[in-house]
Each structure stands twice: as structure tokens, then as C-alpha cells.
VEXKOLNU-434680 format. One record per residue (C-alpha): residue in three letters; x, y, z. Coordinates in Angstrom, 1 decimal, padded with zeros to 4 digits. Each point is the difference from the previous one (the first is absolute). Last residue first. Layout:
! residues N
  res       x       y       z
  ALA       X       Y       Z
...
***
This chain:
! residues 311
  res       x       y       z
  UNK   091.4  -045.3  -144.4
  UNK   001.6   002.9   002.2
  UNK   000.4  -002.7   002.6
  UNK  -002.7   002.3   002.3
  UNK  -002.5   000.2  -002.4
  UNK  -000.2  -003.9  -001.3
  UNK  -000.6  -000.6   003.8
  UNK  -002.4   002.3   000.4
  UNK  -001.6  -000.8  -003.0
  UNK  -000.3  -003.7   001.1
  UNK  -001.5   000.7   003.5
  UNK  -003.2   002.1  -001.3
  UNK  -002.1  -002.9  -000.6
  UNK   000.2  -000.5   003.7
  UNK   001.1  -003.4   001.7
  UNK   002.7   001.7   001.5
  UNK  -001.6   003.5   000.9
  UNK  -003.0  -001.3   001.1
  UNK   002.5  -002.3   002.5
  UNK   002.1   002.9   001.4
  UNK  -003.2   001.6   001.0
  UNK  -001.0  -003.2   001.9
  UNK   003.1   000.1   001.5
  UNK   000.1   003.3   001.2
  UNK  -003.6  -000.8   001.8
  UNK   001.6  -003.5   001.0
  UNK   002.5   001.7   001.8
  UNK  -002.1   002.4   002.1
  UNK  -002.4  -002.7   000.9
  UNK   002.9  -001.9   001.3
  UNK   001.6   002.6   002.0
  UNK  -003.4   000.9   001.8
  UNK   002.0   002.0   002.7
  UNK   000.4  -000.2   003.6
  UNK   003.9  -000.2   000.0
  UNK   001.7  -003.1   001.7
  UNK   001.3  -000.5  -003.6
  UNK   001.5  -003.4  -000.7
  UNK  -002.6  -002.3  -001.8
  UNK  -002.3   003.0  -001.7
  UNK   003.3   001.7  -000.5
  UNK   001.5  -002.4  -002.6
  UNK  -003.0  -000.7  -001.8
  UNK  -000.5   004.0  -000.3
  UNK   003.5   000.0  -001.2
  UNK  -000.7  -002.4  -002.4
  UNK  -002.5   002.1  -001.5
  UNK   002.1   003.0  -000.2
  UNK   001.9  -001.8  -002.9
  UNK  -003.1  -000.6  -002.0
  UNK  -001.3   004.0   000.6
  UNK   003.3   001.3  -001.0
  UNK   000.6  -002.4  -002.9
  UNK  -003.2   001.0  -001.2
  UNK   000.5   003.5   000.7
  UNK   003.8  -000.4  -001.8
  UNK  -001.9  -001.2  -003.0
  UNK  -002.3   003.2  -000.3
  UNK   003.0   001.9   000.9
  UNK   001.5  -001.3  -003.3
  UNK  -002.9   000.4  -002.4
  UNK  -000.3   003.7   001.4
  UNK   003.7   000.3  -000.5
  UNK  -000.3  -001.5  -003.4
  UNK  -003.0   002.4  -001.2
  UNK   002.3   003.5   000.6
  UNK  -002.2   003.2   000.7
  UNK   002.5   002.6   001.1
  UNK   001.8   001.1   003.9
  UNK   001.4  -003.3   000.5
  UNK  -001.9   000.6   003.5
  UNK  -003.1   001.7  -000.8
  UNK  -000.4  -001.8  -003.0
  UNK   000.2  -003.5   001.9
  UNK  -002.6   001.5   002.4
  UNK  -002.0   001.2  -002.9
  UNK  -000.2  -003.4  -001.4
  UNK  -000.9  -001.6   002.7
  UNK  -003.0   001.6   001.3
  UNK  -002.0  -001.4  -002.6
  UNK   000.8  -003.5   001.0
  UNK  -001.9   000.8   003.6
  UNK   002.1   000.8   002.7
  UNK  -000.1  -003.2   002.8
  UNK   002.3   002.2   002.5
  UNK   002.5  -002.3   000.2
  UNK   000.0  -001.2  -003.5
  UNK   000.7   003.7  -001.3
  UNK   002.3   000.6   002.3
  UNK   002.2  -003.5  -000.9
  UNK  -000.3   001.1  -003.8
  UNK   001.6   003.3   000.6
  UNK   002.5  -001.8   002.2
  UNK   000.5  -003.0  -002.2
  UNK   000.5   002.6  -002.5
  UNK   002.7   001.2   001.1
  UNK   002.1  -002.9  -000.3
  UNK   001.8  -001.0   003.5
  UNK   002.5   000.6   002.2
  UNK  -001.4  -000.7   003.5
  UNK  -002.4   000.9   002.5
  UNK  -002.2  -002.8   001.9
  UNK   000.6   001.9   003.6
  UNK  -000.3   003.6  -000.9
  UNK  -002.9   001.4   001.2
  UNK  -000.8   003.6  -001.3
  UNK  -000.2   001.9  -002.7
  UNK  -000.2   004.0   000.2
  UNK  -002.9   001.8  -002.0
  UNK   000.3   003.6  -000.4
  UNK  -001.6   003.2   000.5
  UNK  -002.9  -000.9   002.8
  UNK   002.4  -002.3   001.7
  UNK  -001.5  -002.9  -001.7
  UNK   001.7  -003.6   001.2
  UNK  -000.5  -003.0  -001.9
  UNK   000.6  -003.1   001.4
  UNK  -003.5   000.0   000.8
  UNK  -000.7  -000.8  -003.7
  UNK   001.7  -003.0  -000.8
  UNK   003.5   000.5  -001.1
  UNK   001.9  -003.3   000.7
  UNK   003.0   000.4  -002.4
  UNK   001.5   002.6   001.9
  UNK   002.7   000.9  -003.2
  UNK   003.6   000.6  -001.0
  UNK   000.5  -000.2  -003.5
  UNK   000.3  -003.4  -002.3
  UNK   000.6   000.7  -004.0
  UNK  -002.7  -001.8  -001.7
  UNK  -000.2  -002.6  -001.8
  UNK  -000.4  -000.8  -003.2
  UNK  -000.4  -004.0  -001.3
  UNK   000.3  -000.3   004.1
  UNK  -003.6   000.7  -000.1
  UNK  -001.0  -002.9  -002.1
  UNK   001.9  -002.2   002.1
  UNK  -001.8   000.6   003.0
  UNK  -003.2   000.3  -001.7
  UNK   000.4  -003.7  -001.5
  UNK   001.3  -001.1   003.5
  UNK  -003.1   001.4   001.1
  UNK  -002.3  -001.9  -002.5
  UNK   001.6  -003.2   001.1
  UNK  -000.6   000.8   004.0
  UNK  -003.4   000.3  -000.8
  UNK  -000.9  -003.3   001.2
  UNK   001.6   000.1   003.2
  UNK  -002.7   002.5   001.4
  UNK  -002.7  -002.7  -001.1
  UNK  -001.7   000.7   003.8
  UNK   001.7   002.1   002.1
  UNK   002.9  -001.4   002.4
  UNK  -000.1  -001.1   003.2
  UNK   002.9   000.0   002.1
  UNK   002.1  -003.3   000.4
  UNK   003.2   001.6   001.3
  UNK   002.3  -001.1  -002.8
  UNK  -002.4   000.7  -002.7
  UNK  -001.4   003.4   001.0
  UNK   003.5   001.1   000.9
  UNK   001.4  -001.3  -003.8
  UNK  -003.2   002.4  -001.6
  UNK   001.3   002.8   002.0
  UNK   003.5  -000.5  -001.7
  UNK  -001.6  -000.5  -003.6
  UNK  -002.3   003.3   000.6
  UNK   003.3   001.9   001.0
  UNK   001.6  -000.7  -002.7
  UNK  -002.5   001.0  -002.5
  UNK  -001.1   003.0   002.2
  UNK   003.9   001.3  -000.5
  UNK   001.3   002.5   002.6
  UNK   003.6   000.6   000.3
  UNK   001.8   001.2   003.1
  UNK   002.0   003.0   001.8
  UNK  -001.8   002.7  -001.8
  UNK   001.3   001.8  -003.0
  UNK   000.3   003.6   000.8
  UNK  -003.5   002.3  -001.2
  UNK  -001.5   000.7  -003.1
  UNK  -002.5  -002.9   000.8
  UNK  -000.9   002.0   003.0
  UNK  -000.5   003.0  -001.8
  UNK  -001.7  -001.9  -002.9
  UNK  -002.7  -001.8   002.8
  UNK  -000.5   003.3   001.4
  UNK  -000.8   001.5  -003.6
  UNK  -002.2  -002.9  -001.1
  UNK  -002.2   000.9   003.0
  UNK  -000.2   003.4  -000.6
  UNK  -000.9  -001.0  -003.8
  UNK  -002.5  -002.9   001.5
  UNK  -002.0   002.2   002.3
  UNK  -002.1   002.5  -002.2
  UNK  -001.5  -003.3  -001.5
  UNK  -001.5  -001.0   003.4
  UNK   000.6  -003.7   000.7
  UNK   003.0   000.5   002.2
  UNK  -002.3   002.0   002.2
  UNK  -002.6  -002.4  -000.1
  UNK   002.4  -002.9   000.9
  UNK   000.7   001.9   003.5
  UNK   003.0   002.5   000.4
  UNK   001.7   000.8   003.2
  UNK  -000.6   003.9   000.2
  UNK   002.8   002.2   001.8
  UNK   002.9   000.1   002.2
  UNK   002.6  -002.3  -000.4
  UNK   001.4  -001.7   003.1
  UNK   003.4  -000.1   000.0
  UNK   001.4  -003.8  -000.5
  UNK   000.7  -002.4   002.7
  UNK   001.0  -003.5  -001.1
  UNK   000.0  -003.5   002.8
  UNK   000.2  -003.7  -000.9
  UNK   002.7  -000.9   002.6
  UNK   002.9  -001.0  -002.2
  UNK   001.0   003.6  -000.6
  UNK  -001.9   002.3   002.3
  UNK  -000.7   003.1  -002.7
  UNK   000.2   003.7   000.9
  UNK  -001.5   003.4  -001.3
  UNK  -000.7  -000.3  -004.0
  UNK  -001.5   002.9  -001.6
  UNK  -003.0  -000.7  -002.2
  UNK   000.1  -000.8  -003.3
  UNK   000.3   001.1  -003.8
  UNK   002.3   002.8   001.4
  UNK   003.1  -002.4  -002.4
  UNK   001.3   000.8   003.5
  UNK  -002.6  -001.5   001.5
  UNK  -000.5  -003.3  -002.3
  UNK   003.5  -000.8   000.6
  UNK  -000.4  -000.3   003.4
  UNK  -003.0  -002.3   000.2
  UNK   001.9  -001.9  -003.3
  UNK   002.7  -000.5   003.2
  UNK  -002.2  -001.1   002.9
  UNK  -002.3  -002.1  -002.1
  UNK   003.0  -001.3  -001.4
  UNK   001.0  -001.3   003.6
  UNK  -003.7  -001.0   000.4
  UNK   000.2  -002.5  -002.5
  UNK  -003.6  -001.2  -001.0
  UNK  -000.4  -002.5  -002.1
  UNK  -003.1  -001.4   001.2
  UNK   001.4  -002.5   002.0
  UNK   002.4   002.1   001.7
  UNK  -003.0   001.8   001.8
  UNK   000.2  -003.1   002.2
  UNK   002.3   002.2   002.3
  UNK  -002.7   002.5   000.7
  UNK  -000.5   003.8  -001.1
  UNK  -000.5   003.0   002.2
  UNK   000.1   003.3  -002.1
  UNK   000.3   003.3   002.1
  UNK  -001.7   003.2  -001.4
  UNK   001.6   003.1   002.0
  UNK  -001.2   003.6   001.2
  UNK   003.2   002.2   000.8
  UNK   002.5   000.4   002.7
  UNK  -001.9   000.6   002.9
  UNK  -002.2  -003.0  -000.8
  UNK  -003.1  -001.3  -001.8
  UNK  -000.2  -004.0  -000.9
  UNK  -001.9  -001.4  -002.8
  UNK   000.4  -003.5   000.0
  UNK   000.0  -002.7  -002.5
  UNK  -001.0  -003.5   000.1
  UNK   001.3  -001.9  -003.0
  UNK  -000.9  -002.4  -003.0
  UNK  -003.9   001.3  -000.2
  UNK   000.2   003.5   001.4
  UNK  -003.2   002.2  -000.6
  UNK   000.1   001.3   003.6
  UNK   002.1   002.2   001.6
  UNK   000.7  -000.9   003.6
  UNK   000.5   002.8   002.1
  UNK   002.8   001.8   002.7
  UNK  -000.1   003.2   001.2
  UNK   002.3   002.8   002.6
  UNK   003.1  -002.6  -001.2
  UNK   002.7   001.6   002.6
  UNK   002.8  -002.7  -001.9
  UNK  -001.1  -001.4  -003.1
  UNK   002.6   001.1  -002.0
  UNK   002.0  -001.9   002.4
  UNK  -001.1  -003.5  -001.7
  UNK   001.2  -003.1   002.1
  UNK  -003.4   000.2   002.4
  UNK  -002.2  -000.8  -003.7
  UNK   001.6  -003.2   000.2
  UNK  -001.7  -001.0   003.5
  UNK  -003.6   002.0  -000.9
  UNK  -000.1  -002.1  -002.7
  UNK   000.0  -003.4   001.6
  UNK  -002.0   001.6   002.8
  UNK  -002.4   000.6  -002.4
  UNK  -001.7   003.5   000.2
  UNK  -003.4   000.1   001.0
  UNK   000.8   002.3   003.4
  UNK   001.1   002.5  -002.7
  UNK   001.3   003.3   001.4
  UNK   000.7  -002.0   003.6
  UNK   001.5  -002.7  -001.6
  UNK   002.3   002.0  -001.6
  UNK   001.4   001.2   003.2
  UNK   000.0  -003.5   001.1
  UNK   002.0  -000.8  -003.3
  UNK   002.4   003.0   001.0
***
């Protein structure tokens, strides 16, 4: 079949056309295209007999960035039949291959996520899914950070400038918000705004390889980051998803977006050596970082903290 493939998509990689010939959903494919937006995989719309498909194409050094595509494969699952995500079709253990359903409808840009209208639709999804089975795997942006900051370390990447410096004050806003965590639930934790999906009545999630148990408000906090909302956006999105005004959870997203945009950093590091993806890795870290930085060295940081240990 990878000569039949060929033939839809004379661009296609042999490398991916080769593990792309173990998937009999693909069989009579009438259309095959690269979607674009990917910056950890290559992914693949692909129209056949039985149905239109999205196929995610991921490489071996994804490991580095914490990615385990065998809980990708299972939170994938769970996240359909909590109808928070698309259908799952067939996965190629150990080969770095998931086909979902293709969703119909609108992928979302940062203006859309933006628009007031937006964040209550957009805190239902996330509560659907977050209703959902437990996934396969835990999420936690503190541990993660400190396992992307040993790759940097050990492979000699290069590292932003002063980023070890604040290590301190995140220790002091890790143990601040343990003083009252919250409970974990299942969630994407990576929800920038093309991984929404609007079908015209609802918005579906999609993209599952960073999910995890984890706090809500890392994901509220981890859309609003991802999308650059101003502060005044933040409150409302909080409201819409705890469903009343409450200061603490605005403090504690707040804290979780630094966190978000600190941790993410390193992952930029991380990809700017590895990736063989055309992308400006570096410049997209240090714009996270930067944020992260304001927040840090902001007169605002010591309320927050205060806020979130109920002091």
C-alpha cells in the first residue's frame, strides 16, 4: 500500500509511508494530506471507504518530552467515551502510529478562544472530559519541568538565561499549593487553541499525548496561557468552570500559568536540539518564558502565593 500512498501524496516520507502500510483502515484511501499546525508530530488526513481519518505520526525521541504513546493510546480512548474526544480507529504499538475519526467542524484560532462567548463552551468540554474515566497516567508540570530540566543537563542543550534562578520561588509555589490541593481528574493538559474542535454545537478536545491526572485548574490555567488571554479574561473562565466567582482558584490558575509557561520552556529547549520540524522552537519558548518571568519578579507573586495556602 505505501506505493498506493505515494501516489495520493508523492511528498509523503517513505519512512511514513512504510508504517502507515500496517494500518488496514487505510485500505482503498481515495485522499491522503498533511495537516499542518503539527509541532511534535506529522499528522495525516486520510479519506477512505470506511470513513475520513486523522493519523498521528510521532518519532522515537518523543520520549524525551514525556511523551508515552501507550497512554496516549489509552487517555485517547478514554476521552471518547467520556464523548470529550474523537473516536479512536487503530493504534501501531511501538511504531508511533494513532488514528482517530476525523471531527468535522472549526479548529479554533487564539481569537476564538479569546472571545468572551467562547470560554463557557469551552469550560463545558473541558468539564465533560474531566468528568470522564481516569486516564492511564498522571500529569504533574512540577515533575515534569524537573525531568526536562535533567535532559537539558545531560545532553548539553542550551538553557535560557537566569532560568535556574527561579527555581527557589518555584519550590516555594510548589509547596504552597500542596498546602490544598486539589483533587486530580482526567485532563489534555496541552490545550492551545487548535486543539479545539467547534462542530457548530459543541466543542470536542483533541490531541492527547501530554494527558494525565491532574488539577483542574492547570487546565483552565494552561488555556488561558496558551492562547495569551489577557488577566481580565481569567476570571470569567474560572467562573465558567467552578460555576461562581471564587479568588483562590483565580490565584491558583494564575500560578499554574506560570508553572505552565516555565515548564513549557524546557520543552522548547528540548525540541530546538531534537526536532527535525521547521519551527522557531526557541523563539516560542523564550516568549513563554518571558511571561513566566513578569510573573515571577512581579509585585503580584506574593498574594498569589499567600492566596493559594489559604494564608
Amino acid at each position: 500500500m505505501g506505493s498506493a500512498l505515494r501516489t495520493l501524496m508523492p511528498q509523503l516520507a517513505a519512512q511514513d509511508a512504510g508504517r502507515l502500510d500496517n494500518l488496514p483502515c487505510l485500505d482503498g484511501a481515495t485522499a491522503l494530506e498533511a495537516l499542518p499546525g503539527g509541532i511534535t508530530n506529522r499528522n495525516y488526513k486520510a479519506v477512505t471507504p470506511r470513513g475520513t481519518f486523522v493519523i498521528r505520526v510521532s518519532d522515537a525521541q518523543s520520549s524525551l518530552l514525556a511523551v508515552d504513546r501507550d497512554n496516549e493510546h489509552r487517555n485517547s480512548l478514554a476521552a471518547a467515551y467520556a464523548g470529550a474526544g474523537a473516536p479512536v480507529v487503530d493504534y501501531l504499538h511501538g511504531q508511533g502510529v494513532l488514528v482517530v475519526g476525523f471531527l468535522e467542524g472549526r479548529t479554533f484560532v487564539e481569537d476564538d478562544v479569546r472571545r468572551p462567548e467562547n470560554l463557557p463552551r469551552i469550560a463545558e468540554a473541558c468539564r465533560r472530559l474531566h468528568a470522564g474515566p481516569r486516564f492511564a497516567s498522571d500529569f504533574n508540570m512540577f515533575d515534569i519541568q524537573a525531568r526536562y530540566l535533567e535532559v537539558v543537563h545531560e545532553r548539553g542543550f542550551r538553557l535560557p538565561d537566569r532560568y535556574e534562578e527561579f527555581l527557589p520561588v518555584i519550590e516555594r509555589m510548589r509547596a504552597a499549593m500542596q498546602a490544598r490541593p486539589e483533587p486530580t481528574v482526567p485532563c489534555n493538559n496541552d490545550l492551545l487553541a487548535r486543539n479545539f474542535i467547534d462542530d457548530g454545537s459543541r466543542i470536542w478536545i483533541i490531541d492527547y499525548e501530554y494527558s494525565g491526572n491532574n488539577e483542574a485548574s492547570f487546565e483552565i490555567a494552561n488555556i488561558w496561557s496558551e492562547s495569551t488571554l489577557p488577566l481580565e479574561l481569567l476570571e470569567p473562565l474560572v467562573a465558567s468552570y467552578w460555576g461562581a466567582h471564587d479568588p483562590a482558584k483565580v490565584a491558583r490558575a494564575r500560578l499554574w500559568a506560570v508553572m505552565s509557561q516555565y515548564g513549557w520552556t524546557l520543552w522548547a529547549a528540548i525540541q530546538d536540539s531534537i526536532s527535525p520540524i521547521d519551527f522557531d522552537f526557541w523563539g516560542w519558548g523564550m516568549e513563554k518564558y518571558d511571561r513566566a518571568v513578569a510573573t515571577l519578579e512581579g509585585p503580584d507573586l506574593v498574594g498569589l502565593l499567600e492566596s493559594v495556602a489559604g494564608r
